[in-house]
PDB file of N, CA, C and O in Angstrom:
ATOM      1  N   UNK A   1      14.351  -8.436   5.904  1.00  0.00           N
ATOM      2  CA  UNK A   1      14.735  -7.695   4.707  1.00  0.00           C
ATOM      3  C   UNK A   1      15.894  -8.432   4.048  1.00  0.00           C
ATOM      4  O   UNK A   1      16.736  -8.830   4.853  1.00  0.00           O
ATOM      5  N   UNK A   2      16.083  -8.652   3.011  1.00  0.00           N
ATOM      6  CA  UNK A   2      16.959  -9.394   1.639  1.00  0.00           C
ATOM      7  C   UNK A   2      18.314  -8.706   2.199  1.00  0.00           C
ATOM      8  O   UNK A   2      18.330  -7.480   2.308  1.00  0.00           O
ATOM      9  N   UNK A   3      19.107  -9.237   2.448  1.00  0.00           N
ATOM     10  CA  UNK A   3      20.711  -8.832   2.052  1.00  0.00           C
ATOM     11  C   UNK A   3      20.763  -7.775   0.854  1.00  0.00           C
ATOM     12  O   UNK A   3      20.218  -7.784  -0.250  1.00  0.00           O
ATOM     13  N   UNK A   4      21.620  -6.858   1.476  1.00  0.00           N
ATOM     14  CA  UNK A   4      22.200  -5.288   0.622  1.00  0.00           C
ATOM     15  C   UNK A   4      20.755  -4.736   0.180  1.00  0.00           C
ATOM     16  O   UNK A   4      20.832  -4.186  -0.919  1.00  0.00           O
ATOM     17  N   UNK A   5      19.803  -4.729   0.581  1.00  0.00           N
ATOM     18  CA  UNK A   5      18.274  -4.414  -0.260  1.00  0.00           C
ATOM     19  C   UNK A   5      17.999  -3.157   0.995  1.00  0.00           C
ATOM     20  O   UNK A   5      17.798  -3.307   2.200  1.00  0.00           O
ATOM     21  N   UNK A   6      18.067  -2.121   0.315  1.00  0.00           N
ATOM     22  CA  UNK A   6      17.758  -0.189   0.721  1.00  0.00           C
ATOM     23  C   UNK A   6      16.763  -0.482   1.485  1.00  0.00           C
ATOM     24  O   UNK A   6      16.106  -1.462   1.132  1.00  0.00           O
ATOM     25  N   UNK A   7      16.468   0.016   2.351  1.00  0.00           N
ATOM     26  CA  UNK A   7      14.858   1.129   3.351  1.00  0.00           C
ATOM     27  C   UNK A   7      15.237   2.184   2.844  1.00  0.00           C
ATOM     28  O   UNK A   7      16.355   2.654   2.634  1.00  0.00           O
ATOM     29  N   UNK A   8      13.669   2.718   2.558  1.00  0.00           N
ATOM     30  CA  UNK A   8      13.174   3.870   2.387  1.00  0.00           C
ATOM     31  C   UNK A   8      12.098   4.393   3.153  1.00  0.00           C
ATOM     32  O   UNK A   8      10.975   3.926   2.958  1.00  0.00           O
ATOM     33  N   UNK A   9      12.259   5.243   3.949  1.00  0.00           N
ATOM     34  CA  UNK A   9      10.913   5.848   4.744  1.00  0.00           C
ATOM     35  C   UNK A   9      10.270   6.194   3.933  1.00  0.00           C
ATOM     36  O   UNK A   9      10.583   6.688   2.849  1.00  0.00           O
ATOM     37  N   UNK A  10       8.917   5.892   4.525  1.00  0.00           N
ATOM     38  CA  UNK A  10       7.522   6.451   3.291  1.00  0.00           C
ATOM     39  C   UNK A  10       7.360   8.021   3.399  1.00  0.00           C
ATOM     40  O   UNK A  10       6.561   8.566   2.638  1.00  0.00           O
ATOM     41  N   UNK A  11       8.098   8.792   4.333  1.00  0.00           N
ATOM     42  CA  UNK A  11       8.129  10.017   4.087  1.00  0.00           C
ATOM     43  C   UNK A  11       8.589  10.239   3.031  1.00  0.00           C
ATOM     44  O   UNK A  11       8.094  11.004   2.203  1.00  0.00           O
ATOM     45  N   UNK A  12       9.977   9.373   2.853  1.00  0.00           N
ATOM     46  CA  UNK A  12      10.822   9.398   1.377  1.00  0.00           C
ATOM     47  C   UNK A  12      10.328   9.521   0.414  1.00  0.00           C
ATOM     48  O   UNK A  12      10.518  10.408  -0.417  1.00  0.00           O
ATOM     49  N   UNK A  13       9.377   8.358   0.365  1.00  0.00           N
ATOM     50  CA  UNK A  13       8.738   7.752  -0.987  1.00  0.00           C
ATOM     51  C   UNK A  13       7.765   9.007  -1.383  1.00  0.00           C
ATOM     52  O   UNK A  13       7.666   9.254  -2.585  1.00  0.00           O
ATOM     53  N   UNK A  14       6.942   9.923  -0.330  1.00  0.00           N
ATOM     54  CA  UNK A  14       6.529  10.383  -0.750  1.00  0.00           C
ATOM     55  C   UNK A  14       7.019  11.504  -1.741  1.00  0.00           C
ATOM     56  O   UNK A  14       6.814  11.678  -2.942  1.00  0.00           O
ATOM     57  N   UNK A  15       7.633  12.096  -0.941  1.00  0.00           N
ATOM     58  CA  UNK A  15       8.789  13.111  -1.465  1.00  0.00           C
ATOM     59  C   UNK A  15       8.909  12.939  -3.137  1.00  0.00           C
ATOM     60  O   UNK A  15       8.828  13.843  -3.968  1.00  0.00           O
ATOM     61  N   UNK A  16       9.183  11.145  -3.433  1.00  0.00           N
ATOM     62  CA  UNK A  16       9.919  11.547  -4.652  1.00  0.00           C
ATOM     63  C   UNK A  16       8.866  11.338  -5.393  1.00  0.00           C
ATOM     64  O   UNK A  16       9.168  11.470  -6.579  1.00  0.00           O
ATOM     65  N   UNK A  17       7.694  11.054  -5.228  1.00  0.00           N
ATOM     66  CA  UNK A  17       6.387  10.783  -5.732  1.00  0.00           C
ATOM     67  C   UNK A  17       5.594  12.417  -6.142  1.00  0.00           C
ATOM     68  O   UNK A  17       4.991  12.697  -7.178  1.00  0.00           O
ATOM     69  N   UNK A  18       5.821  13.179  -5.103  1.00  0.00           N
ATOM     70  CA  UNK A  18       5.522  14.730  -5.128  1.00  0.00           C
ATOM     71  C   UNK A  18       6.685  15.031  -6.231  1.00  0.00           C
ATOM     72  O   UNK A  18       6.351  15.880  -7.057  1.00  0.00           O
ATOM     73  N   UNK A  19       7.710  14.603  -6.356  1.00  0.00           N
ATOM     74  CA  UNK A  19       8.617  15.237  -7.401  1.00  0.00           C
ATOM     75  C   UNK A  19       8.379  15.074  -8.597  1.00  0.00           C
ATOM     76  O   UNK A  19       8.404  16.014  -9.392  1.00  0.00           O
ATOM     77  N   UNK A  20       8.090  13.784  -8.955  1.00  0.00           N
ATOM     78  CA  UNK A  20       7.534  13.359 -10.083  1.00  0.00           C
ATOM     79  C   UNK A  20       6.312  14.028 -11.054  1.00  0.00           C
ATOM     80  O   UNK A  20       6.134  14.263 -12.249  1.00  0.00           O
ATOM     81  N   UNK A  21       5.564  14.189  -9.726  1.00  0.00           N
ATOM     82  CA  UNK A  21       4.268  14.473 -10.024  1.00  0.00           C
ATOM     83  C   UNK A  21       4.179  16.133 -10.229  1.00  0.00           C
ATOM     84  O   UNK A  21       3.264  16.759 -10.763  1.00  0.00           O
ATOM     85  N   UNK A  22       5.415  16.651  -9.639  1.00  0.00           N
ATOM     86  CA  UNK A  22       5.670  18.071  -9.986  1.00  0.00           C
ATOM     87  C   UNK A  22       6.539  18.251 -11.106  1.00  0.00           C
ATOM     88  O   UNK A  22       7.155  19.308 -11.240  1.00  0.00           O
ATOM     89  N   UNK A  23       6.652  17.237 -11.985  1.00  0.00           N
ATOM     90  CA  UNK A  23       7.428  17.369 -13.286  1.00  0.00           C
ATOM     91  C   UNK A  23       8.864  17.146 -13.321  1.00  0.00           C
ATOM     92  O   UNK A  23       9.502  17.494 -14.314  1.00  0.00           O
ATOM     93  N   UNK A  24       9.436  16.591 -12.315  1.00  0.00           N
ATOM     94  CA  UNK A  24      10.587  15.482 -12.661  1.00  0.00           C
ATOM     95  C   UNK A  24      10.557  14.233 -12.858  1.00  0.00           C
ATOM     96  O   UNK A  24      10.101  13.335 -12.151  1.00  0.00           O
ATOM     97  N   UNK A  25      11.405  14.186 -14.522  1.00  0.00           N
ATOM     98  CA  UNK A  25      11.441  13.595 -14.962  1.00  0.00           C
ATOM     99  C   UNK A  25      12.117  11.860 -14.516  1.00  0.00           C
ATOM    100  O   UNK A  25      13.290  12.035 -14.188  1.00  0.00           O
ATOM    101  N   UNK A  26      11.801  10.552 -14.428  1.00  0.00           N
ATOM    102  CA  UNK A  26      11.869   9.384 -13.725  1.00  0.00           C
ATOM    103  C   UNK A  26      13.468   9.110 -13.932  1.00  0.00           C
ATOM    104  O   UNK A  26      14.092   8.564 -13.022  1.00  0.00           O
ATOM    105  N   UNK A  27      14.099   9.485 -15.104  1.00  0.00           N
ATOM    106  CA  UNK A  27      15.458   9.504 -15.266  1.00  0.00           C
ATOM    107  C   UNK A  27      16.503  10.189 -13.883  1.00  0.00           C
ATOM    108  O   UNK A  27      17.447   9.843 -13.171  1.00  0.00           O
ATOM    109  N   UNK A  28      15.244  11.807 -14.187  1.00  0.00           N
ATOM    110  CA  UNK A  28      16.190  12.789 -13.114  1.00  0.00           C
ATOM    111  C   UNK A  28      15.965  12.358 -11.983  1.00  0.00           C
ATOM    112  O   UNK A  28      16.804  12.794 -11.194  1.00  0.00           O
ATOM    113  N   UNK A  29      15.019  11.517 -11.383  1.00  0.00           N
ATOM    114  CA  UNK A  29      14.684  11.331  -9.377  1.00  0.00           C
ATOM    115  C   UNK A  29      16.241   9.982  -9.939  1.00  0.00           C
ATOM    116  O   UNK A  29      17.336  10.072  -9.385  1.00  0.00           O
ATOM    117  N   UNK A  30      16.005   9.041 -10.900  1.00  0.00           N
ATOM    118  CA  UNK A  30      16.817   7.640 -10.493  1.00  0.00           C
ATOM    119  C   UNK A  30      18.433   7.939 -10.228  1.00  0.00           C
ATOM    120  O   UNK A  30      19.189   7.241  -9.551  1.00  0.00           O
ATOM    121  N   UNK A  31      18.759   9.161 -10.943  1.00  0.00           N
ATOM    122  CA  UNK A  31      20.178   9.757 -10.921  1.00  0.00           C
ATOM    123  C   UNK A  31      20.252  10.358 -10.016  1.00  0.00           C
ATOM    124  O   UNK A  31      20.877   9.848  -9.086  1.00  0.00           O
ATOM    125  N   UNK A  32      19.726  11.587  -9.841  1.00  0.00           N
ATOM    126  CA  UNK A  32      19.931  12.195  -8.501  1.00  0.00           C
ATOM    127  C   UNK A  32      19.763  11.747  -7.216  1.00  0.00           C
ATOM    128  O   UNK A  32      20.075  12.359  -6.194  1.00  0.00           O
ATOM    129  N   UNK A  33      19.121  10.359  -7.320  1.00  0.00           N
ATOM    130  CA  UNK A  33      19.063  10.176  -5.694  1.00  0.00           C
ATOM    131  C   UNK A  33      19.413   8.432  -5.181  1.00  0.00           C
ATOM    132  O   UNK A  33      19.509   7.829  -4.113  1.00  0.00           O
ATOM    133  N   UNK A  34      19.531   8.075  -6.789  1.00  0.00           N
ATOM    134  CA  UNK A  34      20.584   6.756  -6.772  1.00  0.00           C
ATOM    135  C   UNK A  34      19.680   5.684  -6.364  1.00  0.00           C
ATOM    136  O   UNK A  34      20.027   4.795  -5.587  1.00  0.00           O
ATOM    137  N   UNK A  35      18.430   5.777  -6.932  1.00  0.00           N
ATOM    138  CA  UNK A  35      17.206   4.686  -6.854  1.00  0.00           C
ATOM    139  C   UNK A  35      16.724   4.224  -8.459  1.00  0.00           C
ATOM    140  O   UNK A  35      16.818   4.928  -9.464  1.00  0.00           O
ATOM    141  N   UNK A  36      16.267   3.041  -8.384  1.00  0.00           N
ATOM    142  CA  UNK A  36      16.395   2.369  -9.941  1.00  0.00           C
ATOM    143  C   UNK A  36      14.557   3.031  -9.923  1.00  0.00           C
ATOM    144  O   UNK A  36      13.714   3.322  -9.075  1.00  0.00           O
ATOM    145  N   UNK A  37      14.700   3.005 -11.689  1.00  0.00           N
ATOM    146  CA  UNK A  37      13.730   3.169 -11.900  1.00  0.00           C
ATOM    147  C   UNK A  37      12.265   2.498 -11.766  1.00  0.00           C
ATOM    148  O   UNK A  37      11.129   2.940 -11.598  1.00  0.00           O
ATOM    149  N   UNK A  38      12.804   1.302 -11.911  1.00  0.00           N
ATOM    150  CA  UNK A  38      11.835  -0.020 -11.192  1.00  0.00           C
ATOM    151  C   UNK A  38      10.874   0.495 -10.081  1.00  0.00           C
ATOM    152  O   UNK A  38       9.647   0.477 -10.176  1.00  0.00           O
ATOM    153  N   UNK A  39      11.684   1.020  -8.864  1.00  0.00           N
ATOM    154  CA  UNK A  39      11.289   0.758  -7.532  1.00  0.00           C
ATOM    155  C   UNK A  39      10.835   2.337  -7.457  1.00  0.00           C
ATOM    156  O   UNK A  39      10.281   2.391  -6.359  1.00  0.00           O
ATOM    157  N   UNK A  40      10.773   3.632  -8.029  1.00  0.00           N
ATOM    158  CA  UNK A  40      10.191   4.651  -8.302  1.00  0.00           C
ATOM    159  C   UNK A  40       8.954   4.030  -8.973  1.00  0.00           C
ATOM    160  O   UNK A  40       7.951   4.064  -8.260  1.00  0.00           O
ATOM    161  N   UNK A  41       8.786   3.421 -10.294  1.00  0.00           N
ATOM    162  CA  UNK A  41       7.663   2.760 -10.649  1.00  0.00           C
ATOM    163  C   UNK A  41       6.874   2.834  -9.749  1.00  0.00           C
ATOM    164  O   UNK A  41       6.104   3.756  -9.479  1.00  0.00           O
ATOM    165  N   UNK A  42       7.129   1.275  -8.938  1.00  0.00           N
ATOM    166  CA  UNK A  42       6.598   0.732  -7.317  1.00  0.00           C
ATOM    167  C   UNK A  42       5.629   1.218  -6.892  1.00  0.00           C
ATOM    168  O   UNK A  42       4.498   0.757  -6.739  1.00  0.00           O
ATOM    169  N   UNK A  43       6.411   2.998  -6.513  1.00  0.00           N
ATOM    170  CA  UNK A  43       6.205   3.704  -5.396  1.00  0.00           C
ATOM    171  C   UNK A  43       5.115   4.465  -6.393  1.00  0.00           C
ATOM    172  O   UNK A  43       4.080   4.696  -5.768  1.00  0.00           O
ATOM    173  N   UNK A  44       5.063   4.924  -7.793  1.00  0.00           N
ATOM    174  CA  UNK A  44       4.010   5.638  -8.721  1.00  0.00           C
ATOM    175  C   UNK A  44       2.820   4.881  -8.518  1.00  0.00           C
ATOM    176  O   UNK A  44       1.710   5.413  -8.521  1.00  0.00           O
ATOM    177  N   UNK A  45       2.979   3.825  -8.366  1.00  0.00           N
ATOM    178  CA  UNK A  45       1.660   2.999  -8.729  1.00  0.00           C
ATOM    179  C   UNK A  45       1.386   2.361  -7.605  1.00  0.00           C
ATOM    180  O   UNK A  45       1.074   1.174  -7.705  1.00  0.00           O
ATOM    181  N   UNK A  46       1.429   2.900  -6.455  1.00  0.00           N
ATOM    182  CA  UNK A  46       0.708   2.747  -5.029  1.00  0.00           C
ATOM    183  C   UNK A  46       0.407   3.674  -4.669  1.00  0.00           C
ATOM    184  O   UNK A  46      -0.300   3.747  -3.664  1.00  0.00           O
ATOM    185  N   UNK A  47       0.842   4.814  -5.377  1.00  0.00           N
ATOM    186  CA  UNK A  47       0.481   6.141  -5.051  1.00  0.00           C
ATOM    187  C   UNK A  47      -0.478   6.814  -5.413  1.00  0.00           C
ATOM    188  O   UNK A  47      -1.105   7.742  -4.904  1.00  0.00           O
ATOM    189  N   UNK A  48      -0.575   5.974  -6.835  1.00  0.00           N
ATOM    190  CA  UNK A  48      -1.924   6.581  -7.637  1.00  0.00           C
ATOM    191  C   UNK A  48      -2.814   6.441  -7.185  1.00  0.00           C
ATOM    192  O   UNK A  48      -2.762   5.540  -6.348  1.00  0.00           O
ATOM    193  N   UNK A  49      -4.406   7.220  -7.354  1.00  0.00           N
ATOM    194  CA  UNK A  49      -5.325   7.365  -6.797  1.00  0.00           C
ATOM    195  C   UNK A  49      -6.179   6.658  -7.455  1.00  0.00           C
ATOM    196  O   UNK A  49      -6.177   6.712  -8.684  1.00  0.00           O
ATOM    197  N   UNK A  50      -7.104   5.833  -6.745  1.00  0.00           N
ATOM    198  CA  UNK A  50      -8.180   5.165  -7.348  1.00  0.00           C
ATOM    199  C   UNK A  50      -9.476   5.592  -6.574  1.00  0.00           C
ATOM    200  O   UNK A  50      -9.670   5.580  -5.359  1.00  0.00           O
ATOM    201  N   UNK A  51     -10.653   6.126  -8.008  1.00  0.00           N
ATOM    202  CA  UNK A  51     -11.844   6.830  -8.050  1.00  0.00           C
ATOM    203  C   UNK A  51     -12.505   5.993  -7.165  1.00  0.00           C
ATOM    204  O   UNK A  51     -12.706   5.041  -7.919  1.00  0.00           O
ATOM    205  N   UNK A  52     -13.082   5.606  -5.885  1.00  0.00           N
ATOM    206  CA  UNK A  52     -14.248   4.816  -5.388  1.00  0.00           C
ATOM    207  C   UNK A  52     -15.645   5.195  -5.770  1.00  0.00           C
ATOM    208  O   UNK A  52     -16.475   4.550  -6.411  1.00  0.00           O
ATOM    209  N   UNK A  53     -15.716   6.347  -5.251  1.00  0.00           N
ATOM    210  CA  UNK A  53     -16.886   7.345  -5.320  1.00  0.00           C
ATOM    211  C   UNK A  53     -16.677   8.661  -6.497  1.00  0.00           C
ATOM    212  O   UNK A  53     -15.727   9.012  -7.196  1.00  0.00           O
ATOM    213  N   UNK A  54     -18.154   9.189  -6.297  1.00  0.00           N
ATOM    214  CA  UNK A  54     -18.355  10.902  -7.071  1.00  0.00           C
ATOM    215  C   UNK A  54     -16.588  11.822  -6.013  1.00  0.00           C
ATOM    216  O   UNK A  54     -15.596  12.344  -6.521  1.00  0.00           O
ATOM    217  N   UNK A  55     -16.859  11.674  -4.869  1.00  0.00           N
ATOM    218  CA  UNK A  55     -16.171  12.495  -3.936  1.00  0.00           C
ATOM    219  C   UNK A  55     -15.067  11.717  -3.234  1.00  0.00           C
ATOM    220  O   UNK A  55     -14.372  12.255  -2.372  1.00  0.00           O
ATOM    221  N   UNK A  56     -14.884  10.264  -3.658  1.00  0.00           N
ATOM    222  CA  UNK A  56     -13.851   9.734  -2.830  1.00  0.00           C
ATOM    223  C   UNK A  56     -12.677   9.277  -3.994  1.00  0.00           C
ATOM    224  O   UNK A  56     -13.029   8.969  -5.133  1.00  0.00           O
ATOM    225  N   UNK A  57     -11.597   9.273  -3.676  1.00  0.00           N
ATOM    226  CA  UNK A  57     -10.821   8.356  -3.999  1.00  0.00           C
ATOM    227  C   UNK A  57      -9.271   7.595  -2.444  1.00  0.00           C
ATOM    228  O   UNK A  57      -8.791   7.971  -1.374  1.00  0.00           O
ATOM    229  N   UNK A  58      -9.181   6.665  -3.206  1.00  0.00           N
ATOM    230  CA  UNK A  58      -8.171   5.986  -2.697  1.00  0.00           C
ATOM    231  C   UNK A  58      -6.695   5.619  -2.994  1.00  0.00           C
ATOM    232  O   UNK A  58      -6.224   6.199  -3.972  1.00  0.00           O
ATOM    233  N   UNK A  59      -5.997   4.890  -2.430  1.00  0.00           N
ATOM    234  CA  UNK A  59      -4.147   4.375  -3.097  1.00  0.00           C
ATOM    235  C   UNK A  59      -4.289   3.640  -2.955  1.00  0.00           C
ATOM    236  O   UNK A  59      -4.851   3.289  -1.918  1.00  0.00           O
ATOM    237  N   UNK A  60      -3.774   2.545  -4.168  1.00  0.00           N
ATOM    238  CA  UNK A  60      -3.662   1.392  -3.925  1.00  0.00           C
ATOM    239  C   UNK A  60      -3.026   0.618  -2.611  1.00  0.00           C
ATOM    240  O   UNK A  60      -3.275  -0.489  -2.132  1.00  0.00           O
ATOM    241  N   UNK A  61      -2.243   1.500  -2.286  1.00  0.00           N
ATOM    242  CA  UNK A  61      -1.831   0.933  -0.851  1.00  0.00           C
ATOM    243  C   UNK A  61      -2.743   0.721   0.381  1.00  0.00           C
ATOM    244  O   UNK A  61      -2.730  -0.204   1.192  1.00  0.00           O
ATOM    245  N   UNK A  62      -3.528   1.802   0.315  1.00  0.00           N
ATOM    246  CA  UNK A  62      -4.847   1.829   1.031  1.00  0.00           C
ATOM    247  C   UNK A  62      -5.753   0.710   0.435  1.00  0.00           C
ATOM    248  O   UNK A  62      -5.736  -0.252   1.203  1.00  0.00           O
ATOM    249  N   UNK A  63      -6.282   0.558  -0.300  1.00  0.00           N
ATOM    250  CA  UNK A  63      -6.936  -0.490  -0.948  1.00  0.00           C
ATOM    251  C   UNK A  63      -6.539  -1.789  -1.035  1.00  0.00           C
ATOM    252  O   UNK A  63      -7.323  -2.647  -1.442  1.00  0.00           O
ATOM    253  N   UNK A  64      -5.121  -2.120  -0.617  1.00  0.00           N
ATOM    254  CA  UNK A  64      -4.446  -3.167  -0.644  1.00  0.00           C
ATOM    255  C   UNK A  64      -4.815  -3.774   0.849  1.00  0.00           C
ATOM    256  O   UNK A  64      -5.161  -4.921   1.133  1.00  0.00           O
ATOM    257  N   UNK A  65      -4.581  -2.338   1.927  1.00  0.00           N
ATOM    258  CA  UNK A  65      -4.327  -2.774   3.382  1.00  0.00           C
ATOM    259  C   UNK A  65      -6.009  -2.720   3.768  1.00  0.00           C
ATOM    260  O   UNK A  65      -6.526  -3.263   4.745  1.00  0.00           O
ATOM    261  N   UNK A  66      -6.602  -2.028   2.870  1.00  0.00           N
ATOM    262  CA  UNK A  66      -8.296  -2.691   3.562  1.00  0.00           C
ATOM    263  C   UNK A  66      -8.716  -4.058   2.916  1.00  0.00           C
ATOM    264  O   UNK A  66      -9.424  -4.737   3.659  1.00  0.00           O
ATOM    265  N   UNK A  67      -8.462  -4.547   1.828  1.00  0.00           N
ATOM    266  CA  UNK A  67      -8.584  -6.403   1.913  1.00  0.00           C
ATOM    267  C   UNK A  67      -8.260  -6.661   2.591  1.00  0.00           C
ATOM    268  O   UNK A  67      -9.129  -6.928   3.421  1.00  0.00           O
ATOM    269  N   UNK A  68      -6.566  -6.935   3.167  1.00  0.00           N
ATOM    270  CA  UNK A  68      -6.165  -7.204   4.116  1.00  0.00           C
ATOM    271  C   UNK A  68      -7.096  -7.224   5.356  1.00  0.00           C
ATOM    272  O   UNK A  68      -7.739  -8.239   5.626  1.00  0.00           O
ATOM    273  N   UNK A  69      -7.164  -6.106   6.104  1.00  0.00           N
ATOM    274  CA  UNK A  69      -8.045  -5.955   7.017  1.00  0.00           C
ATOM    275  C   UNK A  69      -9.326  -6.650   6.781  1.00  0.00           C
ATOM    276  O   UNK A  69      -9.275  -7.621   7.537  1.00  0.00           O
ATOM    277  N   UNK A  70     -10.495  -6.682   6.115  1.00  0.00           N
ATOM    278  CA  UNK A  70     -11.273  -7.559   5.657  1.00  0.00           C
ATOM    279  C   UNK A  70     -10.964  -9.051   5.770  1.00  0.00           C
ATOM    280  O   UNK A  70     -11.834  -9.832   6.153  1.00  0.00           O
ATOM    281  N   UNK A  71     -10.052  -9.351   5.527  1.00  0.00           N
ATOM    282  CA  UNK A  71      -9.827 -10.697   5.286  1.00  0.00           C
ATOM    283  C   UNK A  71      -9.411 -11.168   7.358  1.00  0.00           C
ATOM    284  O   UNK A  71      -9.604 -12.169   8.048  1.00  0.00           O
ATOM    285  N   UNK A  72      -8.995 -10.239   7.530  1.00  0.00           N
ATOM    286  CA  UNK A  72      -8.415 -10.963   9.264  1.00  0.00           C
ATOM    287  C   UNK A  72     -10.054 -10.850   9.467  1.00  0.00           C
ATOM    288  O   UNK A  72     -10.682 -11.905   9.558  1.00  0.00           O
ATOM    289  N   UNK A  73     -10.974  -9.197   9.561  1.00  0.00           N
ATOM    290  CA  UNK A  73     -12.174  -9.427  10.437  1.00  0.00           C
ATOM    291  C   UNK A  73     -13.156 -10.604   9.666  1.00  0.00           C
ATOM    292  O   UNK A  73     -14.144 -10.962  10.306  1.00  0.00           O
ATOM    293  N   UNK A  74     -12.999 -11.029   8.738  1.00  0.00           N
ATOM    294  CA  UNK A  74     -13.841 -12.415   8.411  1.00  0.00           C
ATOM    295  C   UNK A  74     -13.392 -13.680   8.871  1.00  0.00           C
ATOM    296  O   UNK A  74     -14.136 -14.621   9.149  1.00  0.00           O
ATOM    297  N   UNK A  75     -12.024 -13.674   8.949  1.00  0.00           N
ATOM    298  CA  UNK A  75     -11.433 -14.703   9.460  1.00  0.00           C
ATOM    299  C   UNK A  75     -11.995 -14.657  11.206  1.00  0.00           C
ATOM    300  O   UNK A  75     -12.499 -15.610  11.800  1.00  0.00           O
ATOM    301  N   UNK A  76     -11.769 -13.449  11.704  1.00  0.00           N
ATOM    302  CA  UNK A  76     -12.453 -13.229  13.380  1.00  0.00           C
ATOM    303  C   UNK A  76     -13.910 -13.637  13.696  1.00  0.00           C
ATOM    304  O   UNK A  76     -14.261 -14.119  14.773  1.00  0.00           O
ATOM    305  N   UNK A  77     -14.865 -13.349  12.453  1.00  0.00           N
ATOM    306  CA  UNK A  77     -15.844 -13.451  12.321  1.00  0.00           C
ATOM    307  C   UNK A  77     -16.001 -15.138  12.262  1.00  0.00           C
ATOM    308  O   UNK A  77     -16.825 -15.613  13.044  1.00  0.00           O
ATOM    309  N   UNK A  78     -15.406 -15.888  11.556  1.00  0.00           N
ATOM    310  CA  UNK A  78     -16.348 -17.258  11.095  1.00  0.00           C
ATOM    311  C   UNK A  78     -15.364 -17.999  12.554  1.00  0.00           C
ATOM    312  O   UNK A  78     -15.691 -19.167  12.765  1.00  0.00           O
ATOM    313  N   UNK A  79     -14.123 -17.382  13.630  1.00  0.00           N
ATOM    314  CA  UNK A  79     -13.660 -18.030  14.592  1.00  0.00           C
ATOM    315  C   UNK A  79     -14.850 -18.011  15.653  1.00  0.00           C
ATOM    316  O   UNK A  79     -15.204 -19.047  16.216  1.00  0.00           O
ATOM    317  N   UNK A  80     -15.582 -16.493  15.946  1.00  0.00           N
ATOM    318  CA  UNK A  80     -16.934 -16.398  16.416  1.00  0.00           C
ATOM    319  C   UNK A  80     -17.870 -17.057  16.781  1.00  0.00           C
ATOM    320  O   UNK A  80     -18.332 -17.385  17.874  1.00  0.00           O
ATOM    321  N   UNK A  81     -18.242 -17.314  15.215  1.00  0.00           N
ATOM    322  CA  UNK A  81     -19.434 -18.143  14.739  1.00  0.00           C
ATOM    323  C   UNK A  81     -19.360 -19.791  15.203  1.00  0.00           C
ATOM    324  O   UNK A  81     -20.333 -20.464  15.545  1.00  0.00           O
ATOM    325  N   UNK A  82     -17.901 -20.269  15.119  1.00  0.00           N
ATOM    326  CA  UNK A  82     -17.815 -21.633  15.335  1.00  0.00           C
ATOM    327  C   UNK A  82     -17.224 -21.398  16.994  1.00  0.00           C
ATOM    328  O   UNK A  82     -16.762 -22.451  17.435  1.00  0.00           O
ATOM    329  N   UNK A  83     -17.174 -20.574  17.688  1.00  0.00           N
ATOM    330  CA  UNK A  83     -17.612 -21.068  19.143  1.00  0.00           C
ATOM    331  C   UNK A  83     -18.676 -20.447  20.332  1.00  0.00           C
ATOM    332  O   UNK A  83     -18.762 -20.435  21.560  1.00  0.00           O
ATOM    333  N   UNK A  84     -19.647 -19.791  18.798  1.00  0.00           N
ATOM    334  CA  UNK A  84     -21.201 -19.571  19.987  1.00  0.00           C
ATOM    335  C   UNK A  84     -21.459 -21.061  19.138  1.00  0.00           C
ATOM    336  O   UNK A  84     -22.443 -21.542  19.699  1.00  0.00           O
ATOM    337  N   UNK A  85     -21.115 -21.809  18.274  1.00  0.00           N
ATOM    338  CA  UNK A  85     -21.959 -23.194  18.269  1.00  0.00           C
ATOM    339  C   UNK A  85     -21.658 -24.120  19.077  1.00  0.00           C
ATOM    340  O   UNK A  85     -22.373 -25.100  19.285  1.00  0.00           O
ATOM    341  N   UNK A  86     -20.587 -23.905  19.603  1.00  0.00           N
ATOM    342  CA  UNK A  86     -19.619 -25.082  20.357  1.00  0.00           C
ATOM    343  C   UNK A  86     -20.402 -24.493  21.811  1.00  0.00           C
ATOM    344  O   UNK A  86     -20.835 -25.404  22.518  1.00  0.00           O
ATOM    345  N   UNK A  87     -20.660 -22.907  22.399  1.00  0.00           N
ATOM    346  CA  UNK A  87     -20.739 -22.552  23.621  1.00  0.00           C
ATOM    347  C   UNK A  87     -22.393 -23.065  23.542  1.00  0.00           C
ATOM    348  O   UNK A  87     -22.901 -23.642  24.504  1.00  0.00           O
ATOM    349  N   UNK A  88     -23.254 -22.747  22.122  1.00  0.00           N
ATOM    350  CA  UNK A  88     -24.736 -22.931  22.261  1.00  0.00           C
ATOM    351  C   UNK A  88     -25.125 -24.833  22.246  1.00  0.00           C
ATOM    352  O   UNK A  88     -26.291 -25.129  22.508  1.00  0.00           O
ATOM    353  N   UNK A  89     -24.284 -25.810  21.988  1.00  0.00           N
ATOM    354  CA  UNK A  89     -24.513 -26.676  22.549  1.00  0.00           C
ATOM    355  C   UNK A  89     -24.200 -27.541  23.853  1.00  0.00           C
ATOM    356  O   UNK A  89     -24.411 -28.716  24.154  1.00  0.00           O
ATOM    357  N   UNK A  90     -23.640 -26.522  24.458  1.00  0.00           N
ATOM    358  CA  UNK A  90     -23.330 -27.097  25.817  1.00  0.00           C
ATOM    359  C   UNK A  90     -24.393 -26.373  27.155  1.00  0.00           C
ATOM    360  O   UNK A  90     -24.257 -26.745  28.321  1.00  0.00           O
TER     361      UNK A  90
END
């Protein structure tokens, strides 16, 4: 973590995300609780929900950490693949 740069528990984040979303205003969470508006942003727009389906949606945070995930099990996958070729020619 960066020198003098805050943690926030994501319990936190949620909190001020529920506040927002219950009609406080981005001025009133940055004053009252001594967080820039920037990094409330951040936390709005990982929070928001994205439509997948009729019945599903997701957060970008979620959607962020399943590429992620995708990307290691393909990476696991093609490590696999290149040693049943190495085990199937011996």
């Amino acid at each position: 973590m960066a020198k003098g740069q805050k943690y926030y528990t994501e319990e936190f984040r949620k909190t001020i995300v529920e506040l927002y979303n219950s009609g406080k205003s981005l001025a009133e969470l940055s004053s009252e609780y001594g967080i820039s508006k920037s990094t409330i942003n951040g936390w709005l727009k990982k929070a928001k929900p994205i439509t997948v389906d009729k019945d599903t949606s997701i957060t970008s945070a979620e959607y962020q950490a399943m590429l992620k995930k995708m990307a290691r099990l393909e990476e696991e996958n093609e490590i696999l693949k290149k040693a049943m070729a190495i085990l199937a020619k011996k």
